[in-house]
N, C-alpha and C positions, 0 to 999 in steps of 0.2 A: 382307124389305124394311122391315120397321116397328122390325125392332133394328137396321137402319142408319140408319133417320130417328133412331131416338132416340139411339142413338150420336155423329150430329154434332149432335146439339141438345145433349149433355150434355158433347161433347168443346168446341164454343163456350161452352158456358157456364163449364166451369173455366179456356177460356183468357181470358173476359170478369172473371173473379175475378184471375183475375195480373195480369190490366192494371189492374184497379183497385187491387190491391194497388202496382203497381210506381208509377201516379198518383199513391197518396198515400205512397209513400214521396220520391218525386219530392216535393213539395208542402211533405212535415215537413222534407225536405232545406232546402229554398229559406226554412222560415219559420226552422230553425237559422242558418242561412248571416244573415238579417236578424237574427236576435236580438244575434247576433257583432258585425253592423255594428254595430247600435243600440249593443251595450257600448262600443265605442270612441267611440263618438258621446258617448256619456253621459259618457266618461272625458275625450273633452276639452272638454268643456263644464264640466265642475269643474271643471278644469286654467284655464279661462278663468276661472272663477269665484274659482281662489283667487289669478290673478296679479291680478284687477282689483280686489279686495280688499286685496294688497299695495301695490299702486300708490294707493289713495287714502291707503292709513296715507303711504306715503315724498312724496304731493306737498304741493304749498305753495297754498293759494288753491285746493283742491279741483281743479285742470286744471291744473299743469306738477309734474314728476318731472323729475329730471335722470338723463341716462345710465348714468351713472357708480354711480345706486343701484341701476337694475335690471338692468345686465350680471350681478353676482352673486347674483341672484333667478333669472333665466333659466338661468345654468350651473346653479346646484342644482336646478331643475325639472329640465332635462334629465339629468344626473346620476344625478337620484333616490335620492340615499344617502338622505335621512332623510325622504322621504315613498312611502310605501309604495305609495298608489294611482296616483302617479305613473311607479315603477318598475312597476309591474304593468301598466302600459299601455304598457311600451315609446316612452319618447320622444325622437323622433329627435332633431329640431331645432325652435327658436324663435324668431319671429321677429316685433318688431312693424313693421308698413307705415306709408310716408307717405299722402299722395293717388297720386300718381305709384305706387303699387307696389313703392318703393324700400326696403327695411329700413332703420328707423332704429338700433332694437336687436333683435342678434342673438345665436343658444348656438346650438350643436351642430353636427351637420353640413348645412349649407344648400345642399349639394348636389342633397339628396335632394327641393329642392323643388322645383316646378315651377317654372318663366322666365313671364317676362311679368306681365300682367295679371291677378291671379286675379278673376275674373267669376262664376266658381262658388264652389258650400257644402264641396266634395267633389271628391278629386283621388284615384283610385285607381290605384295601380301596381303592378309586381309583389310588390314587396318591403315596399310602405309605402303609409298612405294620409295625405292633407294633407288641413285642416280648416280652413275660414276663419271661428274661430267671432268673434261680437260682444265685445266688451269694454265694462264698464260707463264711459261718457264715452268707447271706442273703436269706432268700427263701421265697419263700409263700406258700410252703407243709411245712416245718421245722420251729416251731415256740421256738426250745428249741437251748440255747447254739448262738443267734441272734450277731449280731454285731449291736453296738448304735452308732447311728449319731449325736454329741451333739452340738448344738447350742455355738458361743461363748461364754465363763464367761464375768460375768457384770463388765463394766467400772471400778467400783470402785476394784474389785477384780485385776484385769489388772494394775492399779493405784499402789495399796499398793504395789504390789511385785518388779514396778519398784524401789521405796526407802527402801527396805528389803536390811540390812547388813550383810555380810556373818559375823562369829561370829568365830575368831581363841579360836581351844581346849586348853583347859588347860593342864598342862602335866600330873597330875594322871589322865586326861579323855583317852589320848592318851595310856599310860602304863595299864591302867586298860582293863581288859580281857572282862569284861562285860561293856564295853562304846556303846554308842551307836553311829551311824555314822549319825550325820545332815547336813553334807556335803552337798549342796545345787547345781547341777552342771546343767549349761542349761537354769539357769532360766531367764524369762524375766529380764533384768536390771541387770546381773551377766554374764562375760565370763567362760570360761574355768576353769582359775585361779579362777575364787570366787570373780573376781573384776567386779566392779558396772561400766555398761554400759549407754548410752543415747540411746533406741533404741523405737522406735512405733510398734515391731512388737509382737503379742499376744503371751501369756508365751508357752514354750517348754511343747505337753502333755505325758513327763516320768516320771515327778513327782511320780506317781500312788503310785509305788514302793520305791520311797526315802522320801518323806516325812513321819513323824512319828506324833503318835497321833491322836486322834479322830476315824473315821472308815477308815478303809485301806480299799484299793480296789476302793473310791471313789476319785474323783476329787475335786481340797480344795475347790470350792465353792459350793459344793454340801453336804460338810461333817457336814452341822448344820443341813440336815434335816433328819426329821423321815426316818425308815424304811420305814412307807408306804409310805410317799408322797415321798423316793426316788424311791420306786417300782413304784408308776403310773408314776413319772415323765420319769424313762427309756421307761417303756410300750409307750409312746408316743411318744418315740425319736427311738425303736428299725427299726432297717429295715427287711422287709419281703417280698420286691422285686423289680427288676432291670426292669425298663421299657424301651425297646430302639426303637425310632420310627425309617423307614430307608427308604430313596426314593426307589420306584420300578421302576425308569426309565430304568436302564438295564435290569431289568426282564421284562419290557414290549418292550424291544427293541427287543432283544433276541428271544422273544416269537410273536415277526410282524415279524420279517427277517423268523424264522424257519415257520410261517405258511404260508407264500408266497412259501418260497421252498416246501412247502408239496404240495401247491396249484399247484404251475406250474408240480410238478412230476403230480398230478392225474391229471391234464388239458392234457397232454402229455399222460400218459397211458389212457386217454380216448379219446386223438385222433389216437393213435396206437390202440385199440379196436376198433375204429371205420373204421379204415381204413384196418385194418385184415376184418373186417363185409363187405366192399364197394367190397374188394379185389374178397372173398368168392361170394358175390353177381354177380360179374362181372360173375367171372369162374359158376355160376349155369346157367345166362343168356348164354354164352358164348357155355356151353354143351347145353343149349335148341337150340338155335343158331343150332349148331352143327347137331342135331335130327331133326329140321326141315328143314333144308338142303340136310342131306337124303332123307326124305321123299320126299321133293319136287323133288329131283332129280330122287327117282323113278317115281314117278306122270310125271314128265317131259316124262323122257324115255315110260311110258305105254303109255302120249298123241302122243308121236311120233308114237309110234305101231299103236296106233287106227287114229292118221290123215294119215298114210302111206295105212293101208289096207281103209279108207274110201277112200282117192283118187283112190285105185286100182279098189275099188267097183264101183265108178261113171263115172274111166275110162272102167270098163267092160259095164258098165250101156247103153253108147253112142252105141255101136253097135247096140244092139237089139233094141234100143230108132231110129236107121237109118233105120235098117230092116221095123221095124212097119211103120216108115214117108212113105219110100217105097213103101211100101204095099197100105197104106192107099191112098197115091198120085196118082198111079196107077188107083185103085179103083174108086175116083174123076173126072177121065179123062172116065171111062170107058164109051160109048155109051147108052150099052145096057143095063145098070144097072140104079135103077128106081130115079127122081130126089132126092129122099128122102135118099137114102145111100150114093148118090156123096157129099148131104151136111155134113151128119156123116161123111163123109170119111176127106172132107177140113176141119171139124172141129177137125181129130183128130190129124193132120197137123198140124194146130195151134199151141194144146195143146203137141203136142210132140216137136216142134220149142220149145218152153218156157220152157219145161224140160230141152232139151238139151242146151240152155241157162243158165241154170241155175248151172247144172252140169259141162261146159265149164268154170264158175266162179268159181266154189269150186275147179276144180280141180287146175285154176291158183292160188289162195289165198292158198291151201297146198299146194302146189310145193316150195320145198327151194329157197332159195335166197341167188345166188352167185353172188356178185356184181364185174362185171369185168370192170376194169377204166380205161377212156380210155378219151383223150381230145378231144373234141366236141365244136360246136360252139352254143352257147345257144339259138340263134337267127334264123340260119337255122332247130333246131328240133322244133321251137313252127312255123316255116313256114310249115313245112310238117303237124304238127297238124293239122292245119288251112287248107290244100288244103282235109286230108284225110278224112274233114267232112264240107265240103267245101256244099255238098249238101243236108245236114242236115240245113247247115243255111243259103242257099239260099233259099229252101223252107219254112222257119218259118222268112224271109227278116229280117234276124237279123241284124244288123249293128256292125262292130269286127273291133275292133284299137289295131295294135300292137303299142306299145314305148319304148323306154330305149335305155339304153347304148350297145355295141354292143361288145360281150363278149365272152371269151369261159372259161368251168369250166371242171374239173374231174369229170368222172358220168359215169353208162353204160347205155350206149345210148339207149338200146329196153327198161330197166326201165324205163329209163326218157321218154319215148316217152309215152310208158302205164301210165305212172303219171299224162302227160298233156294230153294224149287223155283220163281218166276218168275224170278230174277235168273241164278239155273244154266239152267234154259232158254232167256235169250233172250241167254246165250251160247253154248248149242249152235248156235240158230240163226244165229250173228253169224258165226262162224268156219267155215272150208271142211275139204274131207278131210284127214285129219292133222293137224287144228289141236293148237292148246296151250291148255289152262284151268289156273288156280291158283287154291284155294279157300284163304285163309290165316287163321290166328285167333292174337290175339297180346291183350296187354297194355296199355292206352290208357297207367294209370298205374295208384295204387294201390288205386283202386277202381272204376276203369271198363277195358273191352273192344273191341275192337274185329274185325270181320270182311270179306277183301279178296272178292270174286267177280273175277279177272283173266284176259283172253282177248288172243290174239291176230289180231283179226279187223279188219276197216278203223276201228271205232274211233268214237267220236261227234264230229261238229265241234265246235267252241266257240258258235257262236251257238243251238246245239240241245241243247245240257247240262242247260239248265235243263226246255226245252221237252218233253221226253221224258217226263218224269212227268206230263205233262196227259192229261187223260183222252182216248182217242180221237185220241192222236198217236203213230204206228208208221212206221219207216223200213222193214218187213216189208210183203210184198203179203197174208198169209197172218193176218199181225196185228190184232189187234181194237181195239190202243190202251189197254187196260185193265189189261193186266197191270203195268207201272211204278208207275202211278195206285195201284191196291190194293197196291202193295209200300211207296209211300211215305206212303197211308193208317196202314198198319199200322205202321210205322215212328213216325210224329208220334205216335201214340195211347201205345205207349211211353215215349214221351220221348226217341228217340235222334233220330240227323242220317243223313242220307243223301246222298253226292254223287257224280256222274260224273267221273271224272276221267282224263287219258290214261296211258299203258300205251307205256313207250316200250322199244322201239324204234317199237313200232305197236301197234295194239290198244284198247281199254277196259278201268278199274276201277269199281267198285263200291265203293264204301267205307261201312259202317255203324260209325257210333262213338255211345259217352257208353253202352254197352250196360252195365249194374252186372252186378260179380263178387259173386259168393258164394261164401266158403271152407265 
């Protein structure tokens, strides 16, 4: 009872170890799986950091860019041919928001974004996850101090500035303190110098600052309109945030590799628990093992005591068991004693015969068994068997064939003879008048023997085959039960095998094998 308590205290406690193991493999799994997140996090927060960096270099008045400059900044982000941490973040798509939600300017595949309103930091999907990061003058908390995203000016505004004349000062404009500078530098259709170029590429946006007249701080084709419809017309163009969609292929790689490794650590620590559990288990059986061995081997030692002093009992037993036959026999014979005692007297002859028979068996069946080996000829002791009950089976005209090979084995010889005089006797007694016995000896293989005893008498059942060599179990009224017992005692001590087996047409076998030859 106390190696089963301690058994499930220590079979809980290695399963309370794999679950702790399995917990924080579970735990390092989920802090990997975050690290993953946070990398893309980090990567598009650069990715925010280097467009909102370009976009101050390309605006005019620190808050307008025009489209047309950052379409080709957004394809090369998403592209990523020549920046490196860009392509190593996998980037889907780019897109800057109006207030509305709307992309003002967009790259890549805008598909993969999410619809509507983005309210959130973070859009994760199967395939990609979307990032609504801040832009410097861009945000979707910050709606004050915005940077505008402005659409190209109209063809014809493009047009006119290509045939715009640069206009040399006159000399009081230049002398004069209070001139004004219309200096023209940049512009579409004008170099450096002020001279007129042939070019298609849409006007320089620094203007802001050097043109003169009308509302400053606007763009010239923006400077005919009202106040409000230039305030709604900005509201519409303002940006309020940076959407960057970005493959999750290495966060999902990352996060299969790391949960395989988690998997085989706990598959391993739960076959190390198991195998501390199988180990544990052994050593409990192992110490029971142990305890029953003891005991048995006291049990053994007490059954020596008690079969040592019963044979002493049974050997004391015969004398008086002689005395009494004596007596009685005596008494039998006597003349003058009346017919009626002489027959008490033969009968108690008889019944003391069959005691003492009886007691002659138990004490050979306890008596040790020292096997002394010695080479013998197999075929001269089953001849002597044969003569020394020779008149047991002339009077019952039994018919007896010896056969075989003509052999000699290692054995001690008064065993072997007590082997075949019970096993030859309790086929004489098996078979009726004119039976048939066969006593056969032959070759196992090439260095064992074997010996048949075969009879044709009713034969053993099957369920009593085994039962017949116990001690004190006889199909005989006459039988003591002992004779099998000491045939298959003697038998084990040897080292051979012994088994009943049927005898067909009818009948029983004997069979003795594993018997060593000696040439």
């Amino acid at each position: 009872m106390e190696l089963k308590r301690r058994g499930t205290l220590i079979y809980s406690l290695l399963f309370g170890v794999w679950v702790l193991v399995v917990g924080w493999q579970v735990e390092e799994h989920a802090r990997v799986q975050e690290a993953a997140k946070n990398d893309l996090r980090n990567r598009s927060t650069e990715i925010g950091n280097t467009l909102s960096a370009v976009m101050r270099a390309l605006s005019f008045r620190g808050r307008q860019v025009l489209q047309e400059r950052l379409e080709p900044v957004l394809n090369e982000l998403v592209n990523g041919r020549t920046n490196e941490l860009v392509s190593s973040g996998g980037l889907i798509a780019v897109a800057l928001l109006n207030t509305a939600g709307d992309p003002i300017v967009a790259a890549g595949n805008t598909n993969a974004m999410p619809g509507g309103v983005l309210s959130e930091r973070e859009y994760w999907t199967g395939n990609s996850v979307t990032f609504v990061n801040p832009v410097e003058g861009a945000s979707v908390e910050n709606t004050t101090n915005t940077m505008v995203v402005l659409p190209p000016p109209p063809a014809d505004f493009t047009n006119g500035l290509r045939g715009f004349q640069r206009r040399e000062p006159r000399a009081e404009e230049t002398n004069s303190a209070n001139t004004v500078d219309l200096t023209i530098t940049n512009l579409p259709g004008t170099n450096a110098a002020g001279e007129q170029i042939s070019s298609n590429e849409p006007p320089q946006p620094d203007f802001g600052n050097r043109l003169r007249g009308g509302t400053r701080g606007r763009p010239p084709w923006l400077r005919g309109m009202s106040d409000a419809d230039y305030r709604a017309y900005i509201a519409k163009w303002e940006l309020h945030g940076l959407v960057l969609t970005m493959s999750t292929e290495n966060f999902q790689a990352i996060c299969t590799s790391d949960i395989w490794l988690r998997c085989i650590i706990a598959f391993f620590a739960g076959i190390s628990a198991l195998a501390a559990g199988l180990s544990w288990r052994n050593t409990i059986k192992t110490s029971e093992l142990q305890i029953r061995l003891v005991r048995a081997s006291e049990l053994n030692s007490h059954l020596k005591e008690m079969n040592l002093a019963a044979a002493g009992l049974a050997h004391e037993t015969r004398n008086p068991l002689n005395i009494i036959r004596g007596m009685a026999q005596m008494l039998s014979k006597e003349s003058a004693a009346p017919p009626e005692i002489r027959d008490k007297a033969r009968a108690i002859v008889d019944e003391t015969d069959k005691v003492t028979v009886q007691l002659n068996e138990f004490i050979n069946y306890s008596r040790p068994r020292e096997v002394r080996r010695t080479k013998l000829a197999l075929n001269s002791a089953v001849g002597e068997v044969i003569r020394a009950l020779s008149h047991d089976i002339d009077e019952k005209k039994i018919k007896i064939e010896t056969k075989g090979d003509v052999i000699s084995i290692e054995a001690d010889e008064q065993l072997l003879r007590q082997v075949l005089f019970n096993l030859l006797l309790n086929a004489v007694q098996a078979v009726g008048g004119a039976g048939e016995i066969q006593m056969v000896t032959g070759r196992q293989n090439d260095t064992e023997a074997f010996v048949e005893i075969r009879d044709n008498g009713p034969g053993v059942p099957p369920e009593r085959r085994r039962e017949i060599f116990k001690p004190y179990f006889t199909t005989h009224q006459k039988g003591t039960g002992l004779g099998l017992a000491v045939v298959q005692q003697i038998v084990l001590a040897h080292g051979w095998e012994i088994e009943c087996l049927p005898n067909e047409p009818k009948g029983a076998v004997f069979r003795i094998t594993h018997l060593k030859l000696v040439t």
